[in-house]
C-alpha positions as CSV (number, residue, x, y, z in Angstrom):
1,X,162.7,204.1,8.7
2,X,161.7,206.6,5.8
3,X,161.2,210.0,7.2
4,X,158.4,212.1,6.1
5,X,161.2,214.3,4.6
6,X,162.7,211.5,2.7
7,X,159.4,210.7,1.5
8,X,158.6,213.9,-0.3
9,X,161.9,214.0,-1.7
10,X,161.1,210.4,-3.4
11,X,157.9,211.4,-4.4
12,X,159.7,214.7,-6.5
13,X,162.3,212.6,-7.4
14,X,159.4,210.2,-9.4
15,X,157.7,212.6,-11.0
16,X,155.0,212.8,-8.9
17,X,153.4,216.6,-8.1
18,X,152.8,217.4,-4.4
19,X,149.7,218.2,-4.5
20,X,149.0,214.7,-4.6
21,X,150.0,214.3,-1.0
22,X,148.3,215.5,2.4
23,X,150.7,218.2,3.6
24,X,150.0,216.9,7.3
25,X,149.2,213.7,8.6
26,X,149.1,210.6,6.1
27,X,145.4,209.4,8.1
28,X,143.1,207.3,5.6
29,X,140.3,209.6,6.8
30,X,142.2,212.3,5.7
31,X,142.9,210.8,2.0
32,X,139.8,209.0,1.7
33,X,136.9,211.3,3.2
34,X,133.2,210.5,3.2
35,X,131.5,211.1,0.2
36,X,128.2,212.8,1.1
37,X,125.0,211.4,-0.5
38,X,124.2,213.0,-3.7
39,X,121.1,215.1,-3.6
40,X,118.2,213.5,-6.1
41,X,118.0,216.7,-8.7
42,X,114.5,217.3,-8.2
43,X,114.8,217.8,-4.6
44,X,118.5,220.3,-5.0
45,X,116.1,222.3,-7.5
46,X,113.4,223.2,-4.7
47,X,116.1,224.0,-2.6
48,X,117.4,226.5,-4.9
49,X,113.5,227.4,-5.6
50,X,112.9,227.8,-1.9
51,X,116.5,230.0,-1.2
52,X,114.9,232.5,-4.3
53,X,111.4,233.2,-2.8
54,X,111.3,236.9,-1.0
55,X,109.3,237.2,2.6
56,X,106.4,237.7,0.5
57,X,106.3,234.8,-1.5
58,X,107.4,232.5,1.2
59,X,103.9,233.7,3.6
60,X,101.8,232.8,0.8
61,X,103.6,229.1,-0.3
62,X,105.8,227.9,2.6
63,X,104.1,225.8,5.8
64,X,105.2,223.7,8.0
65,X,105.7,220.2,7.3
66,X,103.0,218.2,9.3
67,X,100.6,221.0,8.1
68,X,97.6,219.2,7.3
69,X,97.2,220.7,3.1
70,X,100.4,218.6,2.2
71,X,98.2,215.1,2.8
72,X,95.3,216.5,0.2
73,X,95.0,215.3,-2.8
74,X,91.8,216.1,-5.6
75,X,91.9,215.7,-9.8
76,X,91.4,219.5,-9.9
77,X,92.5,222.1,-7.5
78,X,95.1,224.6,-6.4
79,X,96.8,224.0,-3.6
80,X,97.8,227.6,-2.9
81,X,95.6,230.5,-4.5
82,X,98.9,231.9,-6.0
83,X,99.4,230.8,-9.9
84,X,102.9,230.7,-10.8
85,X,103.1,232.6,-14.1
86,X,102.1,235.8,-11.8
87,X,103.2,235.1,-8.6
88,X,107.0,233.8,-9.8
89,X,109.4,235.5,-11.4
90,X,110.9,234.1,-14.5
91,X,113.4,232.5,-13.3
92,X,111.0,230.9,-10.8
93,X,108.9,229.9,-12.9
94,X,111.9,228.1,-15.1
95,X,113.0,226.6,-11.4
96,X,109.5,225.0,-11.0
97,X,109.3,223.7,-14.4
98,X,112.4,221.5,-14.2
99,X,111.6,220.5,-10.7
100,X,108.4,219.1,-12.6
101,X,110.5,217.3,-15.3
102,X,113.6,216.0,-13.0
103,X,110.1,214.6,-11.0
104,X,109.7,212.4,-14.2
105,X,111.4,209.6,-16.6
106,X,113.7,211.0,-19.6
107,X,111.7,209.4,-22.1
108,X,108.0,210.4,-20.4
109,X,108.7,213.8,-18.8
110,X,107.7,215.9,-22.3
111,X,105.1,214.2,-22.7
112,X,103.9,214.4,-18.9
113,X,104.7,218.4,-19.4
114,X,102.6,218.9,-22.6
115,X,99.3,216.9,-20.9
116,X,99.6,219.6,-17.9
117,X,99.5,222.2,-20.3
118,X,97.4,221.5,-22.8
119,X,94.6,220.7,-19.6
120,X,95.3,223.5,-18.0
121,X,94.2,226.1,-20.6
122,X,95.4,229.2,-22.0
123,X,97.7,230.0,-19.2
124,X,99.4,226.0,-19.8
125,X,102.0,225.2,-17.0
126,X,102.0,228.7,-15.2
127,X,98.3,227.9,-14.2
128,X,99.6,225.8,-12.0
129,X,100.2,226.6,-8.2
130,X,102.9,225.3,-5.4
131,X,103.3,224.8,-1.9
132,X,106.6,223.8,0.2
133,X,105.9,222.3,3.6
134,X,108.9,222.1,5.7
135,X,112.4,224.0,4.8
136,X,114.3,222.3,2.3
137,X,117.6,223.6,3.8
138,X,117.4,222.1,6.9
139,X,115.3,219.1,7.8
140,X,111.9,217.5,5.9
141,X,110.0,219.2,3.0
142,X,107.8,218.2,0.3
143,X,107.3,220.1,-2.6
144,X,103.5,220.2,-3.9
145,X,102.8,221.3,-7.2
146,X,99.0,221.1,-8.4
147,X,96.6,222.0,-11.2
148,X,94.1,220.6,-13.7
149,X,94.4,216.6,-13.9
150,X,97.7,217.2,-11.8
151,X,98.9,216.4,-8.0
152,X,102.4,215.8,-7.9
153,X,105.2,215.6,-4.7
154,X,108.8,216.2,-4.6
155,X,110.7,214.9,-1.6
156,X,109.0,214.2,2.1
157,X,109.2,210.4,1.3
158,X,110.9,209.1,4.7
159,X,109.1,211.3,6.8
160,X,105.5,210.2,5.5
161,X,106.0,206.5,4.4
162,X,104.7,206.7,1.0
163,X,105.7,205.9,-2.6
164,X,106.1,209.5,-4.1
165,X,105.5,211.1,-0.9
166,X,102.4,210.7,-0.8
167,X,99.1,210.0,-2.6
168,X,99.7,211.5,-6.7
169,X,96.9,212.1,-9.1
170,X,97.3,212.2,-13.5
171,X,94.6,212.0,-16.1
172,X,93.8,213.8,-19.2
173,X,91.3,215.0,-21.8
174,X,93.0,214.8,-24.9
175,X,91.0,215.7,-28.3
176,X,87.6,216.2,-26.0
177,X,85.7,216.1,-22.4
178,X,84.5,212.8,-23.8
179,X,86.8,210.9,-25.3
180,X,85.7,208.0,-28.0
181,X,86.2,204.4,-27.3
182,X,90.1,204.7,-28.7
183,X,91.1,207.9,-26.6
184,X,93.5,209.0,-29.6
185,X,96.1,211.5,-28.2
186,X,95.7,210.8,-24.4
187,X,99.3,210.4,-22.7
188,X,97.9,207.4,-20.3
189,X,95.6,205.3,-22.5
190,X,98.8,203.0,-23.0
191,X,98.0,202.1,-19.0
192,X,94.5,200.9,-20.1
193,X,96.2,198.8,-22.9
194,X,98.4,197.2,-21.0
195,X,95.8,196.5,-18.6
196,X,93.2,195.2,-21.0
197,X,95.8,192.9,-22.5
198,X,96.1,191.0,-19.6
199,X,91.7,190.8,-19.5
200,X,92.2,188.6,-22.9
201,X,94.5,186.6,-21.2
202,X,92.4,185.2,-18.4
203,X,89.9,182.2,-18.7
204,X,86.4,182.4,-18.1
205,X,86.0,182.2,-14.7
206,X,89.1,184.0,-13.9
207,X,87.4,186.9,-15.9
208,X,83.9,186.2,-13.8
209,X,86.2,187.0,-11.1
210,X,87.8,190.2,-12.1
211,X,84.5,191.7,-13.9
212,X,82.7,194.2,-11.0
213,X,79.9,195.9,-12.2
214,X,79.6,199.2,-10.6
215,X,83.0,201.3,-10.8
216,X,84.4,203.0,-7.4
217,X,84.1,207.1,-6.7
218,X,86.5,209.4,-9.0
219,X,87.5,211.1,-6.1
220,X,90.2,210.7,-3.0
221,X,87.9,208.0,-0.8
222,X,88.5,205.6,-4.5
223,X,92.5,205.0,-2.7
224,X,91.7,204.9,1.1
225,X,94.1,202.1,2.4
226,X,92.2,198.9,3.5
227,X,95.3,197.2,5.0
228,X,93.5,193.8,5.7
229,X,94.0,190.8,3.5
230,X,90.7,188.7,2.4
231,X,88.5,191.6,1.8
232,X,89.8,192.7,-2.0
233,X,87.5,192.6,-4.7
234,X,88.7,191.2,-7.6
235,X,90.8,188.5,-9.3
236,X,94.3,187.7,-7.0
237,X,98.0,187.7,-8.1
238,X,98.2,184.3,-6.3
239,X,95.3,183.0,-8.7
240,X,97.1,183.9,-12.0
241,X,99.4,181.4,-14.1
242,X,103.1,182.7,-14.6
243,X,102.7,184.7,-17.6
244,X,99.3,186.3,-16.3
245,X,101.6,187.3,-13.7
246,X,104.1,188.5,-15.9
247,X,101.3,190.6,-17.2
248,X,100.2,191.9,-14.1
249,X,104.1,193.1,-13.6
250,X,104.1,194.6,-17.4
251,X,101.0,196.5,-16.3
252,X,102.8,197.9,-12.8
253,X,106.2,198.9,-14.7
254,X,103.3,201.0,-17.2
255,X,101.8,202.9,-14.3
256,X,105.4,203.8,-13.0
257,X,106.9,204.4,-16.9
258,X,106.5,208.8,-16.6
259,X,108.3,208.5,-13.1
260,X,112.0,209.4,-12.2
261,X,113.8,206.0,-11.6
262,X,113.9,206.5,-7.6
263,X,110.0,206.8,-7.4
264,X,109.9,203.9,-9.4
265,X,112.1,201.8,-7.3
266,X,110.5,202.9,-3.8
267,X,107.6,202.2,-5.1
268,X,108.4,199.1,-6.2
269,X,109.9,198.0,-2.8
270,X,107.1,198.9,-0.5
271,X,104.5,196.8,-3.4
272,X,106.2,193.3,-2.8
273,X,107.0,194.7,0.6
274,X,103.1,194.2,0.9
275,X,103.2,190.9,-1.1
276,X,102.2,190.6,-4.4
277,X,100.3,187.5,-4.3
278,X,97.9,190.0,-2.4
279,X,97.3,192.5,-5.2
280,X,94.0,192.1,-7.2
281,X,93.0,193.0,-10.4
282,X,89.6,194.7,-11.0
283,X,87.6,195.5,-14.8
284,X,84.4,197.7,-14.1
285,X,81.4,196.5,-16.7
286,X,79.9,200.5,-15.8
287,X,80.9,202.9,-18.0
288,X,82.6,200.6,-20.9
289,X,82.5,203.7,-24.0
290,X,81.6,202.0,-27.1
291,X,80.0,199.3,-25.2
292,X,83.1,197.2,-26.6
293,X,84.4,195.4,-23.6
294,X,87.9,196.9,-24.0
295,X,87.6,198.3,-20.4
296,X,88.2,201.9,-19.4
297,X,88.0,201.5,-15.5
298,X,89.8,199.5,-13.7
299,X,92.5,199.0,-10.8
300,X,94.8,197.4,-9.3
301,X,94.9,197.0,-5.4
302,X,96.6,195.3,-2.1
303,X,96.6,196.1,1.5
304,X,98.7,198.7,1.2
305,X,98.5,199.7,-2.0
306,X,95.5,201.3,-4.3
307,X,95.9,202.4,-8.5
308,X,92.3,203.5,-9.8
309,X,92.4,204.1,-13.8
310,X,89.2,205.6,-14.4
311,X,88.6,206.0,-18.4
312,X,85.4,207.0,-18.7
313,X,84.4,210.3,-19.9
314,X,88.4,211.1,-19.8
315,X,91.5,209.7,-17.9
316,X,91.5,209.9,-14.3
317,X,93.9,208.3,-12.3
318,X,94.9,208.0,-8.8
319,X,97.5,206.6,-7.0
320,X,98.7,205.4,-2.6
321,X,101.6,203.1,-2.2
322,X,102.5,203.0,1.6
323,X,105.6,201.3,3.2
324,X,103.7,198.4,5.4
325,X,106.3,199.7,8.1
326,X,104.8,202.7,7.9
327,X,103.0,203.7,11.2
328,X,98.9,203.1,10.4
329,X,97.3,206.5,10.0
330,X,93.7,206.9,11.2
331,X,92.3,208.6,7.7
332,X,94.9,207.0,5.3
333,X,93.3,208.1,2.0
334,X,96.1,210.1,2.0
């Protein structure tokens, strides 16, 4: 029987340091400990953020978590009256600026950044304002950060059973308030293209079927949950061919492209958690600029899912994904 003595000595003997050993107790735990789930980078950032803010700051951005302001959602507000280019310090202010881009894709997240700034005016990003419901050190928070053509959420997604947290809102006005037929220079008109290419793809009657003529409210009551199968407007998934499905895919990885890879994934799982066959696809005649049937409204929806891409005079576009699991909530439009 090798002593623990003996075995040390063999281990010098080889060449092999010490410090490669436990110096009590040879225990698998003890070699081999858990390794703690890695903390998203978006989320460790408004951690830091929140550990920076003085008593001040935190009375006029910090509430508790079921507080009623993290559900709202609108295409232009501010969450808290506090802008952050005067109520942050400068470090702050660079804190809440990468918690915005680690909240996006690699290849999207500039150009996500430059939209928010170049709509929100002189001031760009630091017109923005923030809220954090919940403590980030210890328990559930969300992260809010809101602005012109801007609602977006960091963290809070187990505890309110929704793709990003919650309801998120993008749009922009690129070269005017009204944009021409092509919307040169807007960040999202790619979504309308992608959309409009599966439109040319459909057969008469399938098109019959998708074509509404009057579009849906450009406000938070456009994404209210319906939850009920049978009473979507709109062509179905399950009445498509393969590669109009295909398309209807192409069009759903679009939406998601400026989105870090996790929201893309959740939200991903909790759509065919709701069943694809049960999404429909929707082309408003109203409000077609350039009267060229390339449509600029449109959306995609399910039970538990709602996308509204509003074109027309600008982008607007809002967005709900909810885990069917999720517990029914009585006013889900957010």
């Amino acid at each position: 029987m090798t002593t623990r003595r003996q075995f040390f000595r063999r281990a010098a003997l080889s060449g092999v340091g010490f410090s490669t050993f436990p110096t009590s107790g040879f225990s698998l735990a003890a070699e081999n400990p858990p390794v703690p789930k890695p903390v998203p980078k978006a989320e460790s950032l408004v951690k830091e953020l929140f550990s920076s803010l003085d008593e001040v700051q935190r009375k006029e951005l910090v509430y508790p978590f079921d507080n009623p302001l993290r559900r709202k959602i609108s295409n232009n507000w501010h969450i808290t009256k506090q802008r952050i280019d005067t109520f942050l310090n400068a470090d702050q202010n660079r804190l809440v600026r990468e918690i915005f881009l680690a909240a996006h894709s690699e290849e999207y997240a500039e150009t996500v950044i430059r939209q928010v700034e170049h709509d929100s005016g002189k001031k760009g990003f630091g017109d923005s304002s923030i809220a954090i419901f919940g403590d980030p050190s210890n328990g559930d928070f969300q992260f809010v950060l809101t602005g012109r053509h801007c609602t977006r959420r960091v963290g809070g997604e187990a505890a309110s059973g929704k793709a990003f947290g919650g309801p998120i809102f993008y749009g922009h006005a690129a070269e005017s308030f009204d944009e021409g037929p092509e919307h040169r220079g807007n960040a999202y008109w790619y979504q309308a293209q992608s959309a409009n290419r599966l439109f040319t793809m459909l057969d008469g009657k399938q098109r019959e079927k998708a074509l509404q003529d009057k579009r849906t409210p450009d406000d938070s009551s456009t994404i209210k949950l319906r939850r009920t199968r049978g009473d979507l407007l709109g062509l179905a998934l399950s009445e498509m061919s393969p590669d109009q499905k295909a398309g209807l895919q192409k069009i759903l990885d679009d939406l998601l492209m400026p989105f870090r890879e996790s929201d893309r994934v959740k939200a991903m799982e909790f759509v065919k958690k709701g069943g694809m066959d049960d999404l429909h696809l929707v082309f408003y005649r109203e409000a077609d600029i350039g009267d060229d049937k390339v449509w600029d409204n449109w959306r995609i929806e399910g039970p538990h899912m709602a996308w509204y891409f509003r074109g027309s005079p600008h982008v607007h576009a809002w967005a709900h994904i909810s885990d069917p699991d999720a517990p029914v909530v009585a006013d889900d439009v957010i």
